[in-house]
N, C-alpha and C positions, 0 to 999 in steps of 0.2 A: 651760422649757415654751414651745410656741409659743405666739402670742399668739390663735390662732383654731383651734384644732386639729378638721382637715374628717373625718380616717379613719381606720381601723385601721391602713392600711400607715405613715402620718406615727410613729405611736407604736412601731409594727414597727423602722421606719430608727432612730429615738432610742435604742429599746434596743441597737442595735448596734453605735451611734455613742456609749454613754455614757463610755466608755472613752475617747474621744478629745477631749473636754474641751479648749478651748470649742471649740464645733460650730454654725456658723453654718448656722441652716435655713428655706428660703428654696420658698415653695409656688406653682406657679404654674400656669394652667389651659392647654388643649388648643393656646390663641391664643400663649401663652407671657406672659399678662398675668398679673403678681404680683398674689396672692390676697392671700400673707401672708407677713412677714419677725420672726423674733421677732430680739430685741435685740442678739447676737449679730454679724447680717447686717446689721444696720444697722451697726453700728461696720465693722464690715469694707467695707462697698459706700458709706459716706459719706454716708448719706440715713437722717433720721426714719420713723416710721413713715407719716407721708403723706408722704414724699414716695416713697418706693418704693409702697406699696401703690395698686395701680389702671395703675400704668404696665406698656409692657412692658417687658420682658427687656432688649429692644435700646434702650429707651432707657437702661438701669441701663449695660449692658455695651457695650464695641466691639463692631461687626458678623462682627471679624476673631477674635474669642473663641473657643479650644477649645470651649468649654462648649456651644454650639451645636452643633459635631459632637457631641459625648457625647448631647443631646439625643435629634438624630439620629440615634443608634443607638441607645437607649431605646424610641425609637417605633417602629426598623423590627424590632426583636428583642424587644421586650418583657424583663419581668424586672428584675434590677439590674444596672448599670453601675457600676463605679470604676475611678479614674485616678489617678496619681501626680504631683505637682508641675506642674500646669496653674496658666496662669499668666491671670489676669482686670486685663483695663484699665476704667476708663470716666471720666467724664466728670465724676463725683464725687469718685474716690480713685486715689489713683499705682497702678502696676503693683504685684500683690501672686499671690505663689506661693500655692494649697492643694490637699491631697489633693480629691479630690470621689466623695459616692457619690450616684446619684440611682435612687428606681425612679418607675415609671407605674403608677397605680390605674386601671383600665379604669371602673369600675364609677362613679366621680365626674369620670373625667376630669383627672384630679390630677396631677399633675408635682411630687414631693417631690429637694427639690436640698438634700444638707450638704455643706458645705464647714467643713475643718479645717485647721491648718497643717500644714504638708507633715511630713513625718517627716524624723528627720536625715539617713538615706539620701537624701532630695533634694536635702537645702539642702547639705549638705555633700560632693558630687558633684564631686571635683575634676577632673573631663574636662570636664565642663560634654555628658555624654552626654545626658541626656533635654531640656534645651534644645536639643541639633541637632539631637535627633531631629526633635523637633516642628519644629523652623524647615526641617528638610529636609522632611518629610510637607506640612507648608503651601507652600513651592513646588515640591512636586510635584502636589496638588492643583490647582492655580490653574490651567496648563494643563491639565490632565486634564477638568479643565471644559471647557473651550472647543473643546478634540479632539471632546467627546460633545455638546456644544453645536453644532459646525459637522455633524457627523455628523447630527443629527436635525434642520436645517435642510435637509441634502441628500436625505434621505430623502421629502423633500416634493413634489422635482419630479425622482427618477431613473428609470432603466428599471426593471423589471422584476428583470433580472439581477443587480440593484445593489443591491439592498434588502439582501439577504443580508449582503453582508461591512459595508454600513454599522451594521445590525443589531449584527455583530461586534464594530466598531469603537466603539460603545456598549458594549458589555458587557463587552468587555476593559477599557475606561476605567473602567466603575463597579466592575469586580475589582479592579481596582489599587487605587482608591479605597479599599476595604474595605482592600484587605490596607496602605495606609498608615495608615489608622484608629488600626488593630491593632496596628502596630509602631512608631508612637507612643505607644503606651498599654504597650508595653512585653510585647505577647501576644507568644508564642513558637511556634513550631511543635509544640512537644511541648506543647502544652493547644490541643486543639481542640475545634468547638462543635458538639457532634452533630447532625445533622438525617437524616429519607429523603433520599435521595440516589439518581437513577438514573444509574447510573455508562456508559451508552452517550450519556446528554445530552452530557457532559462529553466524551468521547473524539468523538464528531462535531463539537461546538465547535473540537477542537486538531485535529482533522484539517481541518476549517475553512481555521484560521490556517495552519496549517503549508503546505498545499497553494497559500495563495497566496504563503508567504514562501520555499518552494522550488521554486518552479514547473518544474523540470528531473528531479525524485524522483516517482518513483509510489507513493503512498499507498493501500494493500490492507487492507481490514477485513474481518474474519470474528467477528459476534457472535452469540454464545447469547440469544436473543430472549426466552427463558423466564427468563433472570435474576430475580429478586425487587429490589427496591432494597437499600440498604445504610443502618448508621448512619455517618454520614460527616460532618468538612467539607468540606464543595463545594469553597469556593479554595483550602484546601490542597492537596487532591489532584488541583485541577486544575494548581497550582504543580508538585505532584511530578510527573504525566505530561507535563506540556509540557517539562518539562525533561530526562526520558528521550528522547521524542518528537523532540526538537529535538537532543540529541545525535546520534540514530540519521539523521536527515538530513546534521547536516550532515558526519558519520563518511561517507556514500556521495556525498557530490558529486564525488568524482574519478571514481569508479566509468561503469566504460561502459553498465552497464544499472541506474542507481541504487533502491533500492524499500527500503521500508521498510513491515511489514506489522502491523496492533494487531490485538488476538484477545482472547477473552474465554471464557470457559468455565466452567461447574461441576466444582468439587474437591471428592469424596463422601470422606468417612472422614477429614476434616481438624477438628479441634476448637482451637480457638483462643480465650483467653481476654482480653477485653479488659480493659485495664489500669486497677487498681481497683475489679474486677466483680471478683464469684466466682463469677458464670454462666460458662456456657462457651457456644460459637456452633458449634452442630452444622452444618459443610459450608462450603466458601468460595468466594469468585471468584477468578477469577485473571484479571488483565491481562496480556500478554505484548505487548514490543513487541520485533522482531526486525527485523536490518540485514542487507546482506549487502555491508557495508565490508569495510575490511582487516582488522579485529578487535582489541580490545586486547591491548597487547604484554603477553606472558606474567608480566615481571619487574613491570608495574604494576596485575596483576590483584587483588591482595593489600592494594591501598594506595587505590581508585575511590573509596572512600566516606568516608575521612579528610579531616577538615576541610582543602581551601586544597593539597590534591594535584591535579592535573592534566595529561594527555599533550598539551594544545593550546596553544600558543605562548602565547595570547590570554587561556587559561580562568583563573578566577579559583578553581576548586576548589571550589568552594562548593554547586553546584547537588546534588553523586550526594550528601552530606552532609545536604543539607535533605533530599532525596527520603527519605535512611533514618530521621530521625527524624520525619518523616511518618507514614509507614508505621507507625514504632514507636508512635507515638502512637497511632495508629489498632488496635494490635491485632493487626498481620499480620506478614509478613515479603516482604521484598524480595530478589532474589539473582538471579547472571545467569550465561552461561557466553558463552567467546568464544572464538573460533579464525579465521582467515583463511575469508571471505566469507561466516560467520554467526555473528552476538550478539545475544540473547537475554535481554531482560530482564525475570523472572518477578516480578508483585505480587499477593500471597494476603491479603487481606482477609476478614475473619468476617463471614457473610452475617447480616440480624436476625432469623434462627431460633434459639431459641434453648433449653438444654435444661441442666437444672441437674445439678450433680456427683454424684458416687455413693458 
């Protein structure tokens, strides 16, 4: 039992954690200043009851601590968060592995954090995969900051004209951001985080980027303005069209009149059930990005979306494979057609209308 127990959600977190025995839980408010540590978290963090209780966070833990990003994501998503095999330093006790689940009480302002020992699945990881991951997410992060840190110093004194892609250049940085979070913690493509989503934000973003990073490609949009929004994740699906979007460029930079065109439309009489629903989603979007390259050769039209196949010297294979279990995850279908100086790539997504079965 904790030693001061503030809410409902603390005693919520313990029944789900009783299982996981012993379960260090550790309360701390909005400042990240510890409220309360029952006994637990003291043995584990190296500190009596005063000497944790009343300090913050950062004096308990390094500044360089997963747990802070976990935090981080608590606050800006609300709900519950867990992680596998995060590793906590500080100033009191050696580096020590534990799972962690934390949620946020809005209504007290409460920051409920247990920590457990890792499961065998971590400690006994012999690739030593989720330690590189994180050591790769944490120096990818670190510039990632400084890119969105120099970006919104320059936005202070630029033209007019400039605003825009510095804009971008933030926002791509805080995408990546998330999407290392996420594949630190071990999140996959196929579990996405639903939310509205207006899916022409997303396609003016990549047409954005892409316009400045092919600046010799004419970039043509034709959207259905009556769209509804979608339930969707935002960075997945803007993962999966920047990487169709960016094939289909750079498929036409030989080309003497290179263009690549995204479109958007309503599909009436399409039912499509998202996975793990028994609703069904009466009507759908469709995205379409079309090239008019040379077109995939016919013999490797069978194999685009197999993990780690690719017809570019360079490509890594990887990209039309996440696009499909994107998509799958989401509920839709993805599919394209190609022939010498037009390819097509159609994405049907369930719009959130939605109408139960019969």
């Amino acid at each position: 039992m904790i030693d001061h127990p503030r809410d409902e959600a603390t005693q919520k977190l313990l029944a789900i954690l009783a299982q996981d025995a012993p379960v260090a839980l550790i309360q701390v408010d909005d400042s990240q200043k510890i409220l309360s540590a029952n006994l637990q978290s003291q043995t584990f963090l190296g500190g009596g009851h005063d000497r944790l209780v009343g300090r913050k966070l950062s004096e308990v833990l390094f500044h360089d601590c997963e747990l802070f990003q976990l935090i981080d994501r608590v606050l800006r998503e609300t709900g519950e968060v867990s992680a596998s095999g995060i590793t906590l330093t500080g100033p009191f006790f050696q580096s020590q592995q534990f799972d962690v689940r934390m949620n946020y009480d809005h209504p007290t302002c409460v920051m409920n954090i247990a920590l457990s020992p890792p499961t065998t699945r971590v400690r006994q990881d012999p690739s030593g995969l989720a330690t590189f991951a994180r050591m790769l997410g944490h120096e990818i992060k670190n510039p990632l900051g400084g890119i969105s840190g120099a970006a919104q110093l320059m936005e202070r004194s630029c033209r007019a004209d400039q605003m825009e892609l510095l804009h971008l250049i933030r926002s791509e940085a805080q995408r990546i951001g998330r999407l290392i979070d996420r594949f630190t913690a071990f999140e996959l493509y196929n579990a996405p985080r639903f939310a509205p989503v207006n899916i022409h934000e997303i396609l003016d973003d990549i047409l954005t980027m892409q316009t400045v990073a092919s600046p010799n490609v004419t970039f043509k949009k034709s959207f259905d303005p009556s769209l509804p929004e979608i339930s969707a994740d935002r960075d997945h699906l803007h993962e999966c069209i920047l990487n169709i979007a960016k094939n289909a460029a750079e498929a036409v930079s030989g080309e003497e009149h290179p263009e690549v065109k995204v479109s958007t439309s309503y599909q009436a009489g399409i039912r499509l059930p998202r996975p793990g629903n028994e609703r069904r989603f009466s009507g759908a979007l469709q995205i379409s990005i079309r090239d008019n390259g040379p077109g995939i050769p016919h013999a490797a039209q069978e194999q685009v979306f197999k993990p780690f196949f690719s017809t570019k010297s360079s490509g890594s294979g990887i990209g039309l494979s996440v696009c499909q279990d994107i998509i799958l995850a989401h509920g839709g279908r993805i599919s394209f057609t190609s022939r010498p100086g037009r390819t097509q790539f159609d994405i049907i997504l369930p719009i959130q209308r939605e109408t139960t079965r019969s």
